[in-house]
N, C-alpha and C positions, 0 to 999 in steps of 0.2 A: 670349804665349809666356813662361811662368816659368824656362823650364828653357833654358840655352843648348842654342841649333839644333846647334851643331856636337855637342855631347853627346848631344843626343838620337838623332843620326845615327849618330854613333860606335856609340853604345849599342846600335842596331839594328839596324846593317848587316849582324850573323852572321845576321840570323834574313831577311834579305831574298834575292826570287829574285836569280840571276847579272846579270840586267840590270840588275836597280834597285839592287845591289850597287856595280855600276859607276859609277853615277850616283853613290853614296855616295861612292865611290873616288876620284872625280876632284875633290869638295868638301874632302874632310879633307887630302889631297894636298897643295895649295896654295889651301885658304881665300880667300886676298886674290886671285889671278885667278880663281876662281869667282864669286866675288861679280859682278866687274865683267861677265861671262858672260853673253851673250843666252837665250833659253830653246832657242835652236836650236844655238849657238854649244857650249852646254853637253850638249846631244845629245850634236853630234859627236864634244867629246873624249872621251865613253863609248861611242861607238860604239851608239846606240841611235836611236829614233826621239823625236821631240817628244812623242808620245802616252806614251813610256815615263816622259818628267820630270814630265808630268802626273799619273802614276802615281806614282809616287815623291812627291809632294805628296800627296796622296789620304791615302797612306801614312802619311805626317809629321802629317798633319789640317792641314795649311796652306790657306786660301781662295784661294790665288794662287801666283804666278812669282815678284810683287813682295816675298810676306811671307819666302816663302824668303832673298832677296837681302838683305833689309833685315834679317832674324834673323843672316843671316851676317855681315853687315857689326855690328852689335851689338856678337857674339861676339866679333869680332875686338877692335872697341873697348874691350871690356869683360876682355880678359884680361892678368895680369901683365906689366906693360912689359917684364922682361926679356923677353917670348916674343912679345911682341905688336909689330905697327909702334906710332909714336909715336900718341898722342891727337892730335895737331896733324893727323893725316891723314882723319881723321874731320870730315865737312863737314854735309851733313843730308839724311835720307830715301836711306841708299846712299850718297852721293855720295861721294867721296875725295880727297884729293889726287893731284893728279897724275892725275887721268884728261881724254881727251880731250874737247874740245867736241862732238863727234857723240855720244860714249858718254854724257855729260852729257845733251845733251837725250836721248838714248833713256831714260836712271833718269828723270827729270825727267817727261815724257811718259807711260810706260809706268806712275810710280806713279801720275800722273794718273789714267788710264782704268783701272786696280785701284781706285782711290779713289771714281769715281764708280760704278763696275761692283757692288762690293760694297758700294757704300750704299743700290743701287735695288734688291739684294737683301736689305737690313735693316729697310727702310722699311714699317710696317705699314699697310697701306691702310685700315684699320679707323678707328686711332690718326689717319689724315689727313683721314677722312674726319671723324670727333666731332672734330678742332682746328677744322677749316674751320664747321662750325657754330657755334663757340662763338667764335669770329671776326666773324663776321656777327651773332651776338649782343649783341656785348658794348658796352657804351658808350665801352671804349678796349684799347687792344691795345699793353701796355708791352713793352720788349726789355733783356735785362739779359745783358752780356758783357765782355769785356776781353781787353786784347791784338790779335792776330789774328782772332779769332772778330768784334770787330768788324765786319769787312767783312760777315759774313754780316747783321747786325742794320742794320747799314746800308741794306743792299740791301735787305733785308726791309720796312724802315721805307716807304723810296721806293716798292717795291713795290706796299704794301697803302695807302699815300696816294691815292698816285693812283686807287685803285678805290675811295675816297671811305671807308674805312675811318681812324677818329680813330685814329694811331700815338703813340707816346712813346718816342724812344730818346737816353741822355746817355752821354755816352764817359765823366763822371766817377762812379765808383763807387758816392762819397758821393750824390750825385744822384738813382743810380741805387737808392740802400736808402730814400731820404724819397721816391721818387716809390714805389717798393712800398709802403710805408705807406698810400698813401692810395689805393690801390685794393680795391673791393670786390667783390660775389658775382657782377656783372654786367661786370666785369671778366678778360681774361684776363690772364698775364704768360709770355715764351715766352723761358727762358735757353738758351743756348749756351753750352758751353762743352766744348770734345774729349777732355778730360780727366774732365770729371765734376765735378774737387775744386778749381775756383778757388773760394777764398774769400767773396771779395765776392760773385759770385754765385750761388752756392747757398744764400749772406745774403738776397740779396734773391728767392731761389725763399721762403723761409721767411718773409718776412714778410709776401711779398702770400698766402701760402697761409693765414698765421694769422689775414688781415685777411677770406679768405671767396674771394678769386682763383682764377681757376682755373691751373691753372700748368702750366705742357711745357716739357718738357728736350730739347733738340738734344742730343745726346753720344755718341760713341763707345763710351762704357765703360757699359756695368748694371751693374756693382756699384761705381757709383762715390756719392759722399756726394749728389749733385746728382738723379741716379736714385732714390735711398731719398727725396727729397725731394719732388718733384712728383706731379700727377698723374697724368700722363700723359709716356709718353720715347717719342721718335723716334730712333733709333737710326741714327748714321752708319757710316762704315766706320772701321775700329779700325786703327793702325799702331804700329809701333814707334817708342820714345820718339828724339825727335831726338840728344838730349846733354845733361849737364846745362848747357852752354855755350851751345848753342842753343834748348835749353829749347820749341819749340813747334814740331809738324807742321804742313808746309807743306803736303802734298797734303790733308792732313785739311779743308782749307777747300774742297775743291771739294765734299766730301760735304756741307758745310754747305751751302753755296749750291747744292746739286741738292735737298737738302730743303726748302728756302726755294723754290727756283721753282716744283716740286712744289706746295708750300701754295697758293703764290698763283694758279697754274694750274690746281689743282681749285676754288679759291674762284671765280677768272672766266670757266671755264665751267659752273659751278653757280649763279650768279648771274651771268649773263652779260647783259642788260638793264640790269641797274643798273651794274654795272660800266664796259659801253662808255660812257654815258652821260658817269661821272665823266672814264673817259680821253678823252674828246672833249674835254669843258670843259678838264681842263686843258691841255690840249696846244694849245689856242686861247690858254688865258689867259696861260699861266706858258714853257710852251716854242714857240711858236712866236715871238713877239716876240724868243725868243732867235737866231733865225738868219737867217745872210744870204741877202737874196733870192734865190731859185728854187734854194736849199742842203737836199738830203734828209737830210744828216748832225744 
């Protein structure tokens, strides 16, 4: 969303029927209690039904409840202090100051299940299917990310380890551009990043791509520098930017790690033989020694 949500609302609210009018009515009214506003809660003060706000989305081209909330809360962030509450009130993904702990996990949760909902809707099954082959191909399977998005590369590493796939992932950047280097045409390299445009690594989509790599982008964003980069993008769910204070989406990570289990869940039931096999051994070799007897955890 380019264009502030509340403007766009504004903008369109003459040409909308009476109901969706209402639903208009009750956001430009008071902004900062809509926002915090359940998708039912926000019915009510418009006197309409739940199906009617879903319309009113539809309307807007919003993929959700959550992108509405989180446009709104933006807006709010984002307009002239004198008209606007303080920037201090602005927390991440919706959140606010001063809201309560139930209304917290409802943002918190609810962007969750937007985040996974519409990344199992962007995920190309084609796009997972050719990763998963050229996974099983390759002589090693590098990960290049930073910040946050590390968790996903993480997980991913552990993942594909244990199904006896040679992984490579270093949290240091530098690291992470000389081990792209030395990867070739039998290689694959799979960056992450939610944004598209981290630095370092769309550095290192580019080097293992020059070197003959084959390369996939995790990211939320297609027209981001990381996207014109690879060969291939996997496409998470897209959110509104945190702050420039907070700088990185939080629910943005569960899209990563539903792509990532994704991958490795088509790869272990598509090789599913060789797979059990590895997770036998190691879970003999490496975790079981790790726990106390007759302990299933």
């Amino acid at each position: 969303m380019t264009d502030n949500i509340l403007h766009q609302i504004s903008r369109r609210a003459g040409s909308l029927s009476p109901a969706l009018r209402g639903v208009a009515d009750v956001i430009l009214t008071n902004p900062e209690e809509a926002q915090a506003l359940s998708i039912t809660e926000l019915a009510g003060r418009a006197g309409v039904a739940d199906s009617t706000v879903s319309r009113f989305l539809r309307e807007l081209d919003l993929d959700g409840y959550n992108q509405l909330r989180l446009g709104i809360a933006q807006a709010i962030y984002s307009r002239p202090a004198a008209a606007a509450e303080p920037k201090a009130n602005w927390v991440y993904e919706g959140v606010l100051k001063g809201d309560s702990q139930a209304n917290i996990l409802e943002k918190v949760l609810h962007g969750s299940f937007e985040s996974l909902t519409r990344t199992a809707e962007r995920l190309d099954p084609e796009v997972m299917a050719e990763t998963v082959e050229r996974i099983h191909s390759a002589n090693s399977v590098y990960f290049a990310s930073m910040g946050s998005s590390s968790t996903a590369a993480e997980s991913a590493t552990m993942r594909f380890v244990r199904a006896g796939v040679r992984c490579h992932f270093f949290r240091d950047q530098s690291v992470q551009s000389m081990g792209s280097a030395t990867l070739g045409a039998n290689d694959v390299l799979i960056a992450i990043s939610d944004s598209g445009d981290s630095t370092s690594v769309v550095s290192s989509a580019q080097i293992a791509k020059f070197h003959g790599a084959h390369t996939v982008g995790i990211t939320s964003n297609v027209d981001s520098a990381l996207a014109s980069v690879v060969d291939r993008v996997l496409l998470t769910a897209g959110t509104v930017a945190s702050s420039d204070v907070y700088g990185e989406s939080v629910t943005a990570k569960w899209g990563q790690l539903l792509a990532i289990d994704v991958l490795y869940a088509t790869y272990a039931t598509k090789y599913y033989e060789e797979t059990a096999d590895y997770l036998q051994e190691s879970y003999l070799s490496a975790i079981k020694p790790t726990r106390v007897s007759g302990s299933r955890a």
